[in-house]
C-alpha positions in Angstrom: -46.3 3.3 32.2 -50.3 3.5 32.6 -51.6 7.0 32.1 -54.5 8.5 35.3 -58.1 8.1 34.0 -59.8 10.5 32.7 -60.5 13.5 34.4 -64.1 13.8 32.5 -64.8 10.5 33.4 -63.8 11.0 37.0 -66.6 13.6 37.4 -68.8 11.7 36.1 -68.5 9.5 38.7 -68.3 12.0 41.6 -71.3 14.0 40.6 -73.3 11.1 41.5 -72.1 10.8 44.9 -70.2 14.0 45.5 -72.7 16.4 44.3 -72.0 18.6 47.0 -68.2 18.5 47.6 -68.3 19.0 44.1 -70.0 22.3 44.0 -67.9 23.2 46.9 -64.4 22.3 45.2 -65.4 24.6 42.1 -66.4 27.1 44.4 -62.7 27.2 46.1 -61.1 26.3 42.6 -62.5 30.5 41.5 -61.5 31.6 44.8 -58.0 30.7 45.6 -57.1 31.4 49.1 -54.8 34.5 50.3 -51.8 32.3 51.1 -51.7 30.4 48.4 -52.3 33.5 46.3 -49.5 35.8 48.0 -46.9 32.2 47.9 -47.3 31.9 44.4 -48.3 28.2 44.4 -50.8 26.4 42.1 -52.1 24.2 45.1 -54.8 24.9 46.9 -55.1 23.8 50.4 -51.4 22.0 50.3 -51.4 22.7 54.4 -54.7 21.1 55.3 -54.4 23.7 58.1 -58.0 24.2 57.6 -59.3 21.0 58.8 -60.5 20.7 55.5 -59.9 18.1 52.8 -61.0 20.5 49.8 -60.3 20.2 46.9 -58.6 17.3 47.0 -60.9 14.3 46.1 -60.4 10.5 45.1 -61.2 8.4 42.3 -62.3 5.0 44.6 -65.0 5.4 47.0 -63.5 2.7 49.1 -60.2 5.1 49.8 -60.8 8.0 52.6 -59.0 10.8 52.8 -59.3 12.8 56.3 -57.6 16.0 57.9 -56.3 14.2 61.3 -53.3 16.8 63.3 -53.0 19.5 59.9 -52.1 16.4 57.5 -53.8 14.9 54.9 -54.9 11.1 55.9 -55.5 8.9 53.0 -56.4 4.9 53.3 -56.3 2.8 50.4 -58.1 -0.6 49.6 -56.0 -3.2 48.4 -55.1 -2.9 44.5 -52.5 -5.5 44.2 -52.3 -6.4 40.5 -54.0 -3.3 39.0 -52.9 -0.6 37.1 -51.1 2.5 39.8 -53.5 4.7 38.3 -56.5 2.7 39.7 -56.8 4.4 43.5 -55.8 8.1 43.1 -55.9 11.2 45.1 -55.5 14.0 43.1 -56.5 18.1 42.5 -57.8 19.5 39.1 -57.5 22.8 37.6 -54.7 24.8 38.0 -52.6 26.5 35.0 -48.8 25.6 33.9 -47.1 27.2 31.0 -44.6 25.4 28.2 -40.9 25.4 29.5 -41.8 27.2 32.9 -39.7 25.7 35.7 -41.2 24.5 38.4 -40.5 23.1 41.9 -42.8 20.4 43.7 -42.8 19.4 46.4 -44.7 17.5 49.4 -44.0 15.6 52.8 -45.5 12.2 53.3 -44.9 8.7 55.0 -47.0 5.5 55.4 -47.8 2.9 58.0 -46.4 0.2 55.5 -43.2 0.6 53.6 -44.5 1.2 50.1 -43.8 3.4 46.8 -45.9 6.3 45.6 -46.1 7.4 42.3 -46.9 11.7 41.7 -47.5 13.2 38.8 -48.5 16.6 36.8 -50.3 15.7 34.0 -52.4 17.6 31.5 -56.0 17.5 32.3 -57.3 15.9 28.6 -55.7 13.5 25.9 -53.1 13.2 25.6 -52.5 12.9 29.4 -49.0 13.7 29.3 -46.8 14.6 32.2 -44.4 17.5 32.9 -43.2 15.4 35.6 -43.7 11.8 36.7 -41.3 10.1 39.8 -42.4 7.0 42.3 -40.7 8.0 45.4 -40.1 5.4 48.5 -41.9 5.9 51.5 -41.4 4.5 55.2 -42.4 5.1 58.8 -40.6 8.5 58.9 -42.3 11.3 57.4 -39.9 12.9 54.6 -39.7 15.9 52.1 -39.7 14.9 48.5 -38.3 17.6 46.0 -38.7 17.8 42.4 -37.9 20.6 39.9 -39.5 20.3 36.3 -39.6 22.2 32.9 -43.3 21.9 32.0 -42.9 20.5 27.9 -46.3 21.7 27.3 -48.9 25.0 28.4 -52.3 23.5 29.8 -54.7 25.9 31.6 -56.0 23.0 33.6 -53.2 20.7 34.6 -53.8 17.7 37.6 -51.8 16.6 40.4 -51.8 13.4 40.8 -50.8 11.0 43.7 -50.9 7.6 42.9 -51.7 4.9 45.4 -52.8 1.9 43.0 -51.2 -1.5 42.5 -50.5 -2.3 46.1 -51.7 -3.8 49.3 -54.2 -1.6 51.6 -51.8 1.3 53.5 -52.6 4.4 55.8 -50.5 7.2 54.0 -50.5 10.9 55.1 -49.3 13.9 53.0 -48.7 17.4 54.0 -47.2 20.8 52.6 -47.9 20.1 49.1 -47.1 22.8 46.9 -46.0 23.5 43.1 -44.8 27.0 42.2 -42.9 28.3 39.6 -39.6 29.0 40.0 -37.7 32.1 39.2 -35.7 32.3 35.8 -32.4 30.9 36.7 -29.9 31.4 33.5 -27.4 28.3 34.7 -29.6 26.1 33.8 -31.2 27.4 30.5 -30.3 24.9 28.0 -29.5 27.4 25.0 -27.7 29.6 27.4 -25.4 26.6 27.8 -24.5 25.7 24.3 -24.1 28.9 23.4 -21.6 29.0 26.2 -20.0 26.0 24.6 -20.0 27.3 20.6 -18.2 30.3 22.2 -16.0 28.0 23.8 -15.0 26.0 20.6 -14.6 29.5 18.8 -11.9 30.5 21.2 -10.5 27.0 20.5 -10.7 27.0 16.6 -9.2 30.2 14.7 -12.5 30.6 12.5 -13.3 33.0 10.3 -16.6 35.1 10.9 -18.6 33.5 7.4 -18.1 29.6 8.6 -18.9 30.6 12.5 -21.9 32.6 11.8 -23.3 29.9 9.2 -22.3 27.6 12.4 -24.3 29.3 14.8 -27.2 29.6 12.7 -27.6 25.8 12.5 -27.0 25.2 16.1 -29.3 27.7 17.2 -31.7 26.9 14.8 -31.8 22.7 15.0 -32.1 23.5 19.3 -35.3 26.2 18.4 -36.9 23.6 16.6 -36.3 20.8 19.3 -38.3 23.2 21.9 -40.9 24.0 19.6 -41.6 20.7 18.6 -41.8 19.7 22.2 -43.8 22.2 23.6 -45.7 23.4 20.7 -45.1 26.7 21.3 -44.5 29.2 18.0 -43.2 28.1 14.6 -40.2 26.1 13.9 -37.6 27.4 11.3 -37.1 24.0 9.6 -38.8 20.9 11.5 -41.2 20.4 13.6 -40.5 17.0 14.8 -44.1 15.2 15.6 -44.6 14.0 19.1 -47.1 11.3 18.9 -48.4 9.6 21.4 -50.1 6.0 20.8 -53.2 6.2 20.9 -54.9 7.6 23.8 -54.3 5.7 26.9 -50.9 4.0 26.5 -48.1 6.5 27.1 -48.3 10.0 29.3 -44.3 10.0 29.0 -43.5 13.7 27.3 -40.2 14.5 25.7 -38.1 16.0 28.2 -37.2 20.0 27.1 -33.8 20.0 27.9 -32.9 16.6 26.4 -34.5 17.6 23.4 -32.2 20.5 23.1 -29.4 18.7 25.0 -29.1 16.5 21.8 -29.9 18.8 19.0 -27.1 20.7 20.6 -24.9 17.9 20.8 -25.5 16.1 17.2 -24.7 19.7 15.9 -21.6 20.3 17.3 -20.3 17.1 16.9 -21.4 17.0 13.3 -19.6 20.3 12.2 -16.5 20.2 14.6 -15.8 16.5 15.8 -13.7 16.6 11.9 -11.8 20.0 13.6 -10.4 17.3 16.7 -13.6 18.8 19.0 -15.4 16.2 21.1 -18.3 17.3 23.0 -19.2 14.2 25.7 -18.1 16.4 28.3 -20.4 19.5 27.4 -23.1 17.3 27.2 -22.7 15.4 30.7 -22.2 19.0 31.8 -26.2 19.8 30.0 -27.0 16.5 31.7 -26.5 17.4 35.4 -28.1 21.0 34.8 -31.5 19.2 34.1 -34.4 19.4 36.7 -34.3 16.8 39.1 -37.8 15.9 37.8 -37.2 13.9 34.3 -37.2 10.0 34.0 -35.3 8.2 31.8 -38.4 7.6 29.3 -38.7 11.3 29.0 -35.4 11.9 28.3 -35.4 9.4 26.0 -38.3 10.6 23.8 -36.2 13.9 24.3 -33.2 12.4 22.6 -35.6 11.4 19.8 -37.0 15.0 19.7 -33.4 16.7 19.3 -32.0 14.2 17.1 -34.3 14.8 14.4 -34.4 18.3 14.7 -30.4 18.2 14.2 -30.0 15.8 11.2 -33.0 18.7 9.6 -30.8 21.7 10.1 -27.9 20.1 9.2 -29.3 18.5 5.3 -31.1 21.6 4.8 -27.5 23.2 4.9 -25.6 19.8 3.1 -25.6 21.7 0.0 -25.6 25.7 0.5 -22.5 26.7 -1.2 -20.3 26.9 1.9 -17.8 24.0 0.7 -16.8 26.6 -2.5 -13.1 26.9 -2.9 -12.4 28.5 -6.1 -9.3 30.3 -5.7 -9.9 34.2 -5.7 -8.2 36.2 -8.4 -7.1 39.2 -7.9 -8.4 42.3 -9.8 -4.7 43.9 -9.9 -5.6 47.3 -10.7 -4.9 50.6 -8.1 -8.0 50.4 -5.3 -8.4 46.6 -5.6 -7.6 44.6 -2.5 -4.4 42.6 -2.4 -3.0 40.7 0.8 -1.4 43.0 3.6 -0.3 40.3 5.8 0.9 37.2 3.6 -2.5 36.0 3.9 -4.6 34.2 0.9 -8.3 36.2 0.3 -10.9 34.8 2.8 -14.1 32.8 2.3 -13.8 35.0 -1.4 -17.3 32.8 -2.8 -19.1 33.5 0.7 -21.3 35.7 -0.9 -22.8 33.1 -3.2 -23.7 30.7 -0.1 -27.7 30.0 -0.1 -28.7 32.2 3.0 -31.2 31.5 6.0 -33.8 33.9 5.3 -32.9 36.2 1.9 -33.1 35.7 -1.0 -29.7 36.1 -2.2 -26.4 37.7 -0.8 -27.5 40.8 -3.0 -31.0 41.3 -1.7 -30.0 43.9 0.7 -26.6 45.2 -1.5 -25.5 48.6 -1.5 -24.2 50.9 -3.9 -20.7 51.0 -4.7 -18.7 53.0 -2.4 -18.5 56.8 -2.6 -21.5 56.1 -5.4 -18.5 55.3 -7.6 -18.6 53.8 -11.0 -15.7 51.7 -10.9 -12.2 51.8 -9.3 -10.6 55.4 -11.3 -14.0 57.1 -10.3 -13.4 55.9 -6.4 -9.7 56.8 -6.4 -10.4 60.1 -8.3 -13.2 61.6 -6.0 -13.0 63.8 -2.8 -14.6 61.8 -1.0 -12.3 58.8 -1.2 -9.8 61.1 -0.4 -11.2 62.3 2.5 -11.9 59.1 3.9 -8.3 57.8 3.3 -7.4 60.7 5.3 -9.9 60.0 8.2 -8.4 56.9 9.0 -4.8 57.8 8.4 -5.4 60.2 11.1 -7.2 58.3 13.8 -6.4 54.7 12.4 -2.6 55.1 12.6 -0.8 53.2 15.3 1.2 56.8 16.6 -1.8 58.6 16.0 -2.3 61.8 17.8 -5.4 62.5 16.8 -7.5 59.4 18.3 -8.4 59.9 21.8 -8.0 57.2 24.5 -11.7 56.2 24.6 -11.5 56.1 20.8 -8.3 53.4 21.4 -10.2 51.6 23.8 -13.4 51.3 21.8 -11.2 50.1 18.7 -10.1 47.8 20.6 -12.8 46.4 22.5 -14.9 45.7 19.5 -11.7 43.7 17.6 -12.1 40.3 18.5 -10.3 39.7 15.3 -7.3 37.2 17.0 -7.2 33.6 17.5 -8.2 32.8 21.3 -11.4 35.1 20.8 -15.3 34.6 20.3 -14.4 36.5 17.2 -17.0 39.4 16.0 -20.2 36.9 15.9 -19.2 35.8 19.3 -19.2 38.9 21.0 -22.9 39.8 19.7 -24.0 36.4 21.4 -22.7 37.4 24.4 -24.0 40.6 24.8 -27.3 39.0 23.9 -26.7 36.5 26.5 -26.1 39.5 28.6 -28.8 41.1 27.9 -31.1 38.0 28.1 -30.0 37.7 31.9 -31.0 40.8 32.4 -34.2 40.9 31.1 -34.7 37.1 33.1 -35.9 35.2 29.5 -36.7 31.7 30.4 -36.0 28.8 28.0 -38.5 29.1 24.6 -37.8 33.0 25.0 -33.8 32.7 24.6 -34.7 29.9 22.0 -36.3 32.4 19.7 -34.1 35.8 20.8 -30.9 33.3 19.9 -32.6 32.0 17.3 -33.0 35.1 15.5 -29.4 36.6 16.3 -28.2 33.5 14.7 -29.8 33.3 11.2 -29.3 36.9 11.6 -25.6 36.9 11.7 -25.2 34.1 9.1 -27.1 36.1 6.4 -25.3 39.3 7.2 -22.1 37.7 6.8 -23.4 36.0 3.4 -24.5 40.2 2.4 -21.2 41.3 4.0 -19.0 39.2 1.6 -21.4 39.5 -1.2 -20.3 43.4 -1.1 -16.8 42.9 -0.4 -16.4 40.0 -3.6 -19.2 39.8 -5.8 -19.5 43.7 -6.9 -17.2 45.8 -9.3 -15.1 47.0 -6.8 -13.2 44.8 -4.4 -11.5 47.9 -2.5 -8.3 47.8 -0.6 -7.5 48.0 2.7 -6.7 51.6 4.5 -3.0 50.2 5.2 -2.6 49.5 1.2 -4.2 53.0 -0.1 -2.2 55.0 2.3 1.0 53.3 1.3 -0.1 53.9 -2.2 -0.5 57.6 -1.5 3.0 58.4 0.1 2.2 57.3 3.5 4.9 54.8 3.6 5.8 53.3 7.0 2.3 54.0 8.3 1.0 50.8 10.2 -2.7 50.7 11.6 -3.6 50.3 15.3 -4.7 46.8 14.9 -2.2 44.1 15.7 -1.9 41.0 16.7 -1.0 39.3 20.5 2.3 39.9 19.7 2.2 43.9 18.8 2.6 42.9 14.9 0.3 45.1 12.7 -2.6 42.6 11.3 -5.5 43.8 9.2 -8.0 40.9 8.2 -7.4 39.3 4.8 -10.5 40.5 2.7 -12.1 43.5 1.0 -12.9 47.0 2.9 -15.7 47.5 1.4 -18.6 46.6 3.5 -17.0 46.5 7.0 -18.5 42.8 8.3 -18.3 43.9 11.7 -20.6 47.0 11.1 -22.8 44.5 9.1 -22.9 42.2 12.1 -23.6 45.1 14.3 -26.3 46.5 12.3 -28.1 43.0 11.8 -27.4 42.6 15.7 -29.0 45.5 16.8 -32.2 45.3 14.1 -32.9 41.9 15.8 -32.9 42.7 19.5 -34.4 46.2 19.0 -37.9 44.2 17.4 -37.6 41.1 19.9 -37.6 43.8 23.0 -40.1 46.1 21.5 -37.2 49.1 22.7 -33.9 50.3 22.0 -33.8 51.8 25.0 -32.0 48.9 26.9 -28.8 50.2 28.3 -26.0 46.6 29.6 -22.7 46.6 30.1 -20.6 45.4 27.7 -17.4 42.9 27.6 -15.0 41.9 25.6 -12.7 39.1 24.5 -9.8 40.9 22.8 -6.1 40.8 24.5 -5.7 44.6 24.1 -9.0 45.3 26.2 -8.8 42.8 28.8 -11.2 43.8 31.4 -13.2 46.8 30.0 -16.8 46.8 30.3 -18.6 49.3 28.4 -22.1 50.6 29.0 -24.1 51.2 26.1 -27.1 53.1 26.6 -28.7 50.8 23.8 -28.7 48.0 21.0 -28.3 51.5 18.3 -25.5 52.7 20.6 -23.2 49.8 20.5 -23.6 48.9 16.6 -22.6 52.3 15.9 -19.8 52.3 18.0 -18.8 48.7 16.9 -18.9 49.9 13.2 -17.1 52.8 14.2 -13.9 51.2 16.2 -13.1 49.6 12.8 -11.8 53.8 11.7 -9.9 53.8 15.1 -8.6 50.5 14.8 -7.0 51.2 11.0 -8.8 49.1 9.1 -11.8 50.4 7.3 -13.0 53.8 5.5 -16.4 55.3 6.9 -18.4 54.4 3.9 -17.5 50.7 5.1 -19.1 51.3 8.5 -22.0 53.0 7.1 -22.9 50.6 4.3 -22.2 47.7 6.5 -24.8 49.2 9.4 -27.3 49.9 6.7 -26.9 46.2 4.8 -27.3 45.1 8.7 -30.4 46.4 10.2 -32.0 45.5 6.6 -30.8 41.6 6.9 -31.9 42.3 10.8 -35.6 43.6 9.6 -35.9 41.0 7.6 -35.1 37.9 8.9 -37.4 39.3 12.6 -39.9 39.8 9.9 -39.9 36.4 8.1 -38.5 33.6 10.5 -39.7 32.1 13.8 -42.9 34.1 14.2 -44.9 33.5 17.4 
C-alpha cells in the first residue's frame, strides 16, 4: 500500500501556481465556518453549498475540481499504472486525538465504474492512517460510512481522496464530513474483556489472591497494547515499538482494538485455557464490536501489537511466587486460625508473591491487632473482648441487634460463593459503572482499569501477608465465640444453600476492606474527587437485585469493610487495618505506575 506524498512537498508545488488559493485556504483553515463549528465536524466546506471549492485543493494540475449543482466535481487525467496516491484531492489541517472514535463519511459517484481509495492520514512521517478503505463507485450516487479509532493524536491530520492508478473519470463528492463520535461503552475494548474476566470468575470458583493477580496481567498486557499503539502515557511493562519501514513504504497503523483484542485474548487463554476456558467466542465477539473502518493490514499489525504486549506481562509474572504450595501449618494455640468449614488454609504463602508495584507484601503492614504482642496479650485485652462481642451481636445469624439495612449491606458486599465476580469483581464493576458514567473513552478506561487492577493484586498480596506472614494468625469470629461459651452461635454468612460458610483464612486483615480501601485510594486520585455518588450492584444470591447508592468511592469502602461485622465474619480491627493497608497500596501504586 503506497503512502500520499508529502504534504510539505505538495505546498511546495502549489505556492507556485496557487499562491492565492493558498493564502485564501489558510485564511478559512483559522476561521472555521459557523456550521461546521456548531456540527462538530473537522471538514470544512464538506457541502460545497457555497459555490466554493475551498479548501479543498489537488496535487496534479491536470485534475479540476469545480462546484457544479452544490457537489464537488473532480476530473482526473489518466494514471493507469501509477501509484493511487499520484492524483489526489485532499484537505489539510484539522486535529484528531489517539483512540477518539470517529465517523466519516461522504456521498459520491462517477461517470465510469471505478474504485476510490479515502484516507486520514497524519500530515508528516510517518504518514500513517487512522483509517484507509477503497470503496466501489458507479453511476448512482451513494453514502459511504466508516467509523474509526484514531491509533495516534496529530494536530494536523489530511483527508485524503485518492483518484490515482486509473483511467481518466468525472467523479463528484458531496457531504463530506468527519466528526467525532460520542463515547459509546459497547464498544470500548477493555470494557469488554473485563466483561469477559468477570464472566470466567463466575465460571471458575477462584479465590480472591489468584483472580486479582489475574486481573492485573490482563489489564496490564491490554494498557500496554494501547499505549504502544497510540503513544499516549507510559506503559507498565512493554512498550511494543511500532516501526514503520522507512519513510514512504507503509502508512498501515496498528489497529487499537486488535491490539487490545489480542493482548486480551493471549491472556486469557494463557492463564485459563489449563482451567477448560476457551475464549474464540469472546474474541469473535471483540471482533464485530470494531469500527467499520480497519483493513485487514491494520488489524494485523494490531495482532502483532497485542501479542507482544501479552507474552511481556505474562514472563514478567512466570516466576512471582504464585505457584507456592507449601502446606500451611497450623499455629495450634487459643486465637490462632483453624478451619471452620472442612476447608484446607487458602493461598497461605500469598503474602510472599513478588507484587506489581511494592516492594514487598510488608511495605504497607500493620501492627498486630489490638497493638498486641502475641496471641495471650490479644485474648487477654478489653479490646479483643469487645470486639468478640461486636460481632456476636450484629454478626450472629438470629441477631436482633443488626438492622435490616445492616443485613442487606452484609450481604451485598459478600460475593464470597461460587457463581459470583467474587470481592475483586465487584470493584471492577462498580469501576466499570462508574466509568459509564463519567463517558471515559478507550486509553482513559485503559489506565483507570489499569490502575484498579495492579491495585487489587498488591492489596491481596498485603492482605495475606497480614493474615499469614505475622505473629498472629487470628481466628475467625465463629471459632472465638465458640471458644468463649457461645456454642451454637452460627454467623450470617452462608452459603446458596442456607449452610453457615466463613472463608477459609486468617481474620486478621479483612481482604475485603483491603480491596475496598486500595479501590477507593485509586479512583479517588484518577477522578481528582470523592465526591462521585453511582449506584451500586451486586452479584451475591442473598442480594439479588439491590442497588445501592453510595454518595462516594470513601462511602462504599467503608461500608464494604464494614458488612464483613454484619455478615459474622470479621472483628473491627480487621476492617480498619484492612482500609488503612488499602488506601496505602491504592496511594501508591496511583503514585508509581502508569503515569501520563
Amino acid at each position: 500500500m503506497s503512502p500520499p506524498i508529502d504534504p510539505r512537498l505538495l505546498r511546495r508545488l502549489l505556492s507556485a501556481v496557487l499562491a492565492v488559493v493558498l493564502a485564501s485556504i489558510l485564511a478559512a483553515l483559522v476561521r472555521p465556518t459557523p456550521a461546521a463549528a456548531a456540527s462538530g465536524d473537522l471538514i470544512l466546506n464538506g457541502t460545497f453549498d457555497s459555490g466554493s471549492t475551498q479548501p479543498w485543493w489537488t496535487r496534479l494540475a491536470s485534475t479540476s475540481t469545480t462546484v457544479n449543482a452544490g457537489q464537488l466535481r473532480v476530473r482526473t487525467s489518466a494514471t493507469v499504472g501509477k501509484p493511487v496516491w499520484e492524483d489526489l484531492v485532499g484537505h489539510f489541517e484539522f486535529g484528531v486525538t489517539a483512540a477518539q472514535r470517529y465517523r466519516l463519511q461522504f456521498d459520491a459517484t462517477a461517470d465510469v465504474s471505478r474504485s476510490l481509495r479515502v484516507s486520514v492520514s497524519r500530515a508528516d512521517t510517518p504518514f500513517t492512517s487512522a483509517v484507509d478503505q477503497s470503496v466501489a463507485l458507479t453511476s448512482t450516487m451513494r453514502r459511504f460510512t466508516f467509523d474509526f479509532v484514531s491509533p495516534f493524536g496529530d494536530p494536523e491530520a489530511v483527508l485524503l481522496f485518492h483518484f490515482g492508478g486509473q483511467a481518466a473519470s468525472t467523479v463528484r463528492l458531496d457531504n463530506i464530513s468527519l466528526t467525532p463520535l460520542a463515547v459509546d461503552p459497547a464498544t470500548d475494548p477493555i470494557l469488554y474483556w473485563n466483561g469477559v474476566l468477570l464472566a470466567t470468575y463466575r465460571t471458575l470458583d477462584l479465590p480472591p489472591t489468584t483472580s486479582s493477580r489475574e486481573a492485573a496481567i490482563l489489564h496490564a498486557a491490554m494498557h500496554d497494547a494501547a499505549v504502544s499503539v497510540t503513544g499516549v502515557g507510559n506503559p507498565y511493562r512493554v512498550r511494543v515499538p511500532v516501526s514503520y519501514p522507512g519513510t514512504m513504504d507503509n502508512v498501515v497503523a496498528p489497529s487499537l482494538h486488535a491490539a487490545i483484542d489480542r493482548a486480551a485474548y493471549d491472556v486469557l487463554t494463557a492463564l485459563y485455557g489449563g482451567q477448560g476456558q476457551s475464549y474464540s467466542q469472546a474474541l469473535a465477539g471483540a471482533v464485530a464490536l470494531r469500527p467499520s473502518g480497519v483493513n485487514a493490514a491494520e488489524v494485523a499489525r494490531g495482532d502483532t501489537v497485542g501479542a507482544a504486549a501479552a507474552a511481556a506481562n505474562l514472563q514478567a509474572r512466570a516466576d512471582d511466587g504464585s505457584g507456592n504450595d507449601t502446606p500451611y501449618r497450623l499455629d495450634g494455640v487459643p486465637g490462632s486460625w483453624r478451619p471452620t468449614n472442612g476447608k484446607a488454609a487458602v493461598s497461605p504463602n500469598w503474602g510472599l508473591v513478588t507484587p506489581f508495584a511494592l516492594t514487598s507484601g510488608r511495605q504497607f503492614r500493620p501492627g498486630l491487632p489490638a497493638g498486641a504482642t502475641g496471641y495471650l496479650d490479644l485474648l487477654g485485652s478489653a479490646e479483643y473482648s469487645a470486639q468478640v462481642q461486636e460481632v456476636r451481636d450484629y454478626g450472629g445469624r438470629t441477631s436482633s441487634l443488626r438492622t435490616p439495612e445492616q443485613k442487606q449491606i452484609a450481604f451485598f458486599w459478600a460475593n464470597d460463593l461460587g457463581g459470583t465476580y467474587k470481592p475483586p469483581g465487584q470493584l471492577f464493576a462498580h469501576t466499570r459503572i462508574v466509568s459509564e458514567q463519567r463517558q471515559l473513552g478507550i486509553l482513559a478506561n485503559a489506565r483507570l482499569f489499569g490502575l484498579v487492577a495492579l491495585a487489587l493484586a498488591d492489596a491481596a498480596i498485603a492482605a495475606w501477608d497480614a493474615k499469614y506472614q505475622t505473629p498472629i494468625d487470628l481466628w475467625r469470629p465463629v471459632t472465638a465465640i465458640e471458644a468463649a461459651g457461645g456454642v451454637g452461635w452460627q454467623p450470617l454468612s452462608q452459603d446458596r444453600a442456607g449452610v453457615p460458610y466463613t472463608p477459609a483464612f486468617p481474620a486478621y486483615i479483612s481482604g475485603h476492606a483491603t480491596f475496598a480501601g486500595a479501590w477507593s485510594a485509586v479512583m479517588k486520585r484518577f477522578f481528582g474527587t470523592d465526591a462521585i455518588a453511582f449506584d451500586a450492584t451486586t452479584d451475591d444470591p442473598h442480594a439479588q437485585g439491590v442497588v445501592r447508592r453510595m454518595t462516594g468511592f470513601d462511602h462504599a469502602a467503608e461500608e464494604n469493610a464494614l458488612s464483613r461485622i454484619y455478615l459474622g465474619v470479621h472483628y473491627r480491627f480487621d476492617a480498619d487495618a484492612g482500609l488503612a493497608t488499602g488506601r496505602s497500596v491504592g496511594a501508591y501504586v496511583y503514585a508509581n505506575l502508569l503515569r501520563q
